[in-house]
C-alpha positions in Angstrom: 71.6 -9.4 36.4 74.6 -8.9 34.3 73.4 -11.7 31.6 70.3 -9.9 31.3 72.0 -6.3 30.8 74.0 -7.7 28.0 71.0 -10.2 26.6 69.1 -6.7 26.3 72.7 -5.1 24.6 72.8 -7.7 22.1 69.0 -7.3 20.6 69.8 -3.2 20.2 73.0 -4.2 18.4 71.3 -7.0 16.3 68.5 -4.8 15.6 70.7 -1.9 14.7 72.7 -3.9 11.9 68.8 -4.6 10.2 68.6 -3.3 7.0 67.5 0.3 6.7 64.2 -0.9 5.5 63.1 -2.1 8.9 65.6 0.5 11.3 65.5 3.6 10.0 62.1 4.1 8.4 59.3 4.7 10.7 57.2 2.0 10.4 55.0 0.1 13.2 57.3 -1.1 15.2 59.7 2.4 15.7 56.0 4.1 16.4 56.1 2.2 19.8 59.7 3.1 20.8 59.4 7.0 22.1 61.8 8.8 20.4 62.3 12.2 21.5 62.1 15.1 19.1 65.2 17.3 19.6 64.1 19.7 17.1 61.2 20.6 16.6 60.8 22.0 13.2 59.5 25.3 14.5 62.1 26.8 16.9 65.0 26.4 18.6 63.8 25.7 22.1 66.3 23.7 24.2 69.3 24.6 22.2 72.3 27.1 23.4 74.7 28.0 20.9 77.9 28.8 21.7 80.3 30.1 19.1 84.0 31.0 19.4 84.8 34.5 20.1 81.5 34.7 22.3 79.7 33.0 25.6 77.3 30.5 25.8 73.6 31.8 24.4 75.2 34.5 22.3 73.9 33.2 18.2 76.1 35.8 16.7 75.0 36.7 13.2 72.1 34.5 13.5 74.3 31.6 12.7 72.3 29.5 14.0 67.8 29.2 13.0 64.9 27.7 11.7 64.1 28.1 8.2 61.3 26.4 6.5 61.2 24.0 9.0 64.5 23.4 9.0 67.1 23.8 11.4 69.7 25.9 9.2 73.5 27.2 9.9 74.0 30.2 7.5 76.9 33.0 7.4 74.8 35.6 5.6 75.8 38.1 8.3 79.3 37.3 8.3 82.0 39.4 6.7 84.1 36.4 7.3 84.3 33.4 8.9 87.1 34.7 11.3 88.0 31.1 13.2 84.2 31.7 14.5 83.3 27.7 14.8 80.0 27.1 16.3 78.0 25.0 18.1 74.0 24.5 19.0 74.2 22.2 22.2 70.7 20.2 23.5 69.2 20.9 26.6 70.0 17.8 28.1 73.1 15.1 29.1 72.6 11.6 27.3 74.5 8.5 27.9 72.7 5.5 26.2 70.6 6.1 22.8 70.4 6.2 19.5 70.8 9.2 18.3 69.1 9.8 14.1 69.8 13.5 12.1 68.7 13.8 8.6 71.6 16.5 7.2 72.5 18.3 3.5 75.2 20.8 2.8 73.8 23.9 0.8 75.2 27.1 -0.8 79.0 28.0 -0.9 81.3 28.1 2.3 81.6 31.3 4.4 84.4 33.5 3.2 87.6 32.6 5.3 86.7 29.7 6.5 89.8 26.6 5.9 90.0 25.0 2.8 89.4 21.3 5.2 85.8 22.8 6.3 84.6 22.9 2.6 81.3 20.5 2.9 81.8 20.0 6.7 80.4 19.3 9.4 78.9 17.2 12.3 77.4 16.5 15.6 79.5 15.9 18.8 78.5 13.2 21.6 79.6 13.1 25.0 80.2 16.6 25.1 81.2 19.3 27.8 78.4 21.7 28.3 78.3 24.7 27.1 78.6 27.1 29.8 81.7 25.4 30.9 83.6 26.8 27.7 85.5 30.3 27.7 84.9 32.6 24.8 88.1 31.6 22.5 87.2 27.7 23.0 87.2 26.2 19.5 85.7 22.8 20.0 84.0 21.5 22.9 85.7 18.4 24.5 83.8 15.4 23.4 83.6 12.5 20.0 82.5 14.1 16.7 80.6 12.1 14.4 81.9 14.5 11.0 79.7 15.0 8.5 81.8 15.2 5.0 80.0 15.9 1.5 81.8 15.1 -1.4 83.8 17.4 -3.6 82.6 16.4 -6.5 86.3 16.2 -8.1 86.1 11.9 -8.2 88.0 11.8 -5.0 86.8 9.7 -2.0 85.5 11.8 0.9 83.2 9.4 3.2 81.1 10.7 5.9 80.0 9.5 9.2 83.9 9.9 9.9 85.0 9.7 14.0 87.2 12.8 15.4 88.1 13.4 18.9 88.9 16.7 20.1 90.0 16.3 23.5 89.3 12.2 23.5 90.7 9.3 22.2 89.3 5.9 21.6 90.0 2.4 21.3 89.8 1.6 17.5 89.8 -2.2 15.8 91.3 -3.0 19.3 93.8 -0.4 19.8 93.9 2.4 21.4 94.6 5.0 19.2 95.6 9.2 19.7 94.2 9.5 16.1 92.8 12.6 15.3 90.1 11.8 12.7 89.6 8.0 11.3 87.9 7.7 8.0 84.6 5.3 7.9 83.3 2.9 5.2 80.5 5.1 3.9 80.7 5.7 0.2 81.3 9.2 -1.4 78.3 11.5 -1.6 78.2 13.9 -3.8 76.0 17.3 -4.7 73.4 18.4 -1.9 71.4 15.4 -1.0 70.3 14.4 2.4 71.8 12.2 4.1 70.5 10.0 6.8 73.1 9.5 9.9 72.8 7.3 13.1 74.5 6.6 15.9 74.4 4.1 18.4 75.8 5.0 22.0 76.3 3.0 24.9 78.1 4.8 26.9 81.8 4.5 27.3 81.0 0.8 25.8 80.8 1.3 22.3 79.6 3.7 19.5 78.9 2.4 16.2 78.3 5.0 13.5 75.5 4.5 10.3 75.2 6.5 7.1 71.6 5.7 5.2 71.1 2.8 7.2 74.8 0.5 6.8 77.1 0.5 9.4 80.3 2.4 8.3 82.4 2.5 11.6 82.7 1.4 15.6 85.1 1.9 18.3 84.6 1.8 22.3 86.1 3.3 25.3 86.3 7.1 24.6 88.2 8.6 27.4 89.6 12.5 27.7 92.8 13.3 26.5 95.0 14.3 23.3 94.8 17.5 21.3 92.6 18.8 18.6 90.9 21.8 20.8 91.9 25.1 22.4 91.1 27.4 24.8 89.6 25.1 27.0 89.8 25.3 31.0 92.6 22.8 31.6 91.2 21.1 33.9 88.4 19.7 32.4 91.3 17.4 30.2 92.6 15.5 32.3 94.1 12.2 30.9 91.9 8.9 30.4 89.0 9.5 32.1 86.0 7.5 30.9 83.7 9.5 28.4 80.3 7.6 28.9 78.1 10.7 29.3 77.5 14.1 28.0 75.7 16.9 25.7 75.0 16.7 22.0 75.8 19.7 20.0 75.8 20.1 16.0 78.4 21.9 14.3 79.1 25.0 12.5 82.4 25.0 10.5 81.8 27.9 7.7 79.6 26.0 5.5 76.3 25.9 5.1 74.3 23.0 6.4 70.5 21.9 7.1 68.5 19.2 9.2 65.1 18.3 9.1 65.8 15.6 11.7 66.9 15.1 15.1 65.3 12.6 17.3 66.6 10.6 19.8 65.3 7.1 21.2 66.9 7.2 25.4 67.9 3.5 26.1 68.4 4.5 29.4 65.6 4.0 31.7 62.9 2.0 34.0 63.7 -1.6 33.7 61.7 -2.9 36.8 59.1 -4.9 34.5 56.1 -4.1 37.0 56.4 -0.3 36.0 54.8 1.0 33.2 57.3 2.8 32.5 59.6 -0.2 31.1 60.3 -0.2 27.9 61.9 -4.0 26.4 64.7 -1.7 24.2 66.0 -0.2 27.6 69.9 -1.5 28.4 71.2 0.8 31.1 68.9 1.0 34.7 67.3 4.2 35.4 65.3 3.9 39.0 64.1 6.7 39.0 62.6 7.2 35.7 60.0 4.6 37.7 59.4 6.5 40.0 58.8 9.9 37.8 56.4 7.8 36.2 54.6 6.1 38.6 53.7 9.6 40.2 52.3 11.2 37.4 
């Protein structure tokens, strides 16, 4: 059983490190793998923001919406920024997947908000939920893939960077307390869009991709560190694996759009009889036989 789990592990990883071509394009082959549609270009049904300062549900000055067909974060109703980081949380816990968001900064940052949240953003994996963060939380404890646009000045600024606000890693081997680690991804400049992808396996390993290269990987993200506040103590206590958890994109005071976010589970029936087997699954789900087999 185990050389099968891990036979299965190795095809998403090899087909994950194809060119972009071939992963990231929809083509015939991604038209049979059921990627779910986490946005659905219309509305924000099965999102909860929660922003500092508020609770869970509360989308103070409509940070947080759907504009022509995009999912937006704006600041138009802000005086100023005022610490008030955001985030827009998905119904649902994830633990295996691949997870794809098509992103561009836009306009000028919100007035007040720090000089390092110029161009910046992300989406955070493994994440607490929302409800289980008090009003003056900043960042929910979970693994930030960061989202950086460049400054245009001729200074490197990659994206697809790995922070950890509340969790540490192992990185190149190590384990590391490290804050934020820079990836490969080149610098990108002005307001394009930017394809980002991640591959989760649970507390096993996370690779991160920016248009279609792989630019960074570490494994065993466990609880711990600094890097958030306000948060109920309890819910960071040292090393415990992180292999589970909500996904939530970011507002950090400047303005930022996606057109895509769609996930493909890899966690599911892999009894071969069901119909509900897929041949990408790695990580057993029984039950998801069952649900299917009943409808």
């Amino acid at each position: 059983m185990r050389l099968d789990r891990f036979d299965l592990l190795a095809t998403v990883l090899a087909s994950a490190a194809l060119a972009p071509a071939l992963v990231l394009a929809q083509s015939s082959a991604s038209a049979e793998e059921d990627w779910i549609q986490l946005f659905d270009g219309e509305s924000l049904d099965g999102w909860t923001p929660k922003i500092r300062q508020y609770p869970a549900g509360e989308n103070f000055g409509n940070t947080f919406r759907v504009e022509d067909g995009m999912l937006t974060v704006a600041y138009d109703a802000y005086d100023e920024f005022g610490s008030r980081f955001g985030h827009l949380f998905y119904e649902e816990p994830f633990s295996h997947y691949r997870l794809r968001i098509e992103y561009r900064f836009v306009g000028e940052q919100a007035a007040g908000g720090p000089s390092w949240a110029t161009r910046n953003s992300g989406v955070m994996l493994h994440s607490q939920a929302p409800e289980t963060m008090p009003e003056m939380q900043d960042f929910p404890i979970s693994i930030e893939v960061q989202f950086l646009g460049g400054l245009s000045d001729g200074n490197r600024r990659s994206t697809g960077n790995l922070c950890t606000p509340g969790t540490n890693v192992v990185y190149e081997g190590e384990f590391t307390t490290a804050h934020c680690i820079n990836s490969r991804s080149p610098t990108l400049d002005g307001d394009q869009w930017v394809l980002a992808e991640v591959l989760v396996l649970g507390d096993e390993r996370i690779v991160h991709y920016v248009n279609g290269e792989p630019v960074i990987e570490y494994t065993n993200p466990t609880t711990g560190g600094g890097a958030v506040s306000g948060h109920r103590p309890e819910l960071l206590s040292e090393s415990e694996p992180r292999g589970e958890g909500y996904i939530s994109l970011q507002s950090e005071s400047h303005p930022v759009q996606f057109r895509r976010v769609e996930l493909l589970n890899l966690k599911g029936c892999m009894d071969r009889g069901s119909p509900s087997f897929r041949a990408y699954f790695v990580e057993p789900d029984a039950s998801a036989c069952d649900r299917q087999q009943t409808n």
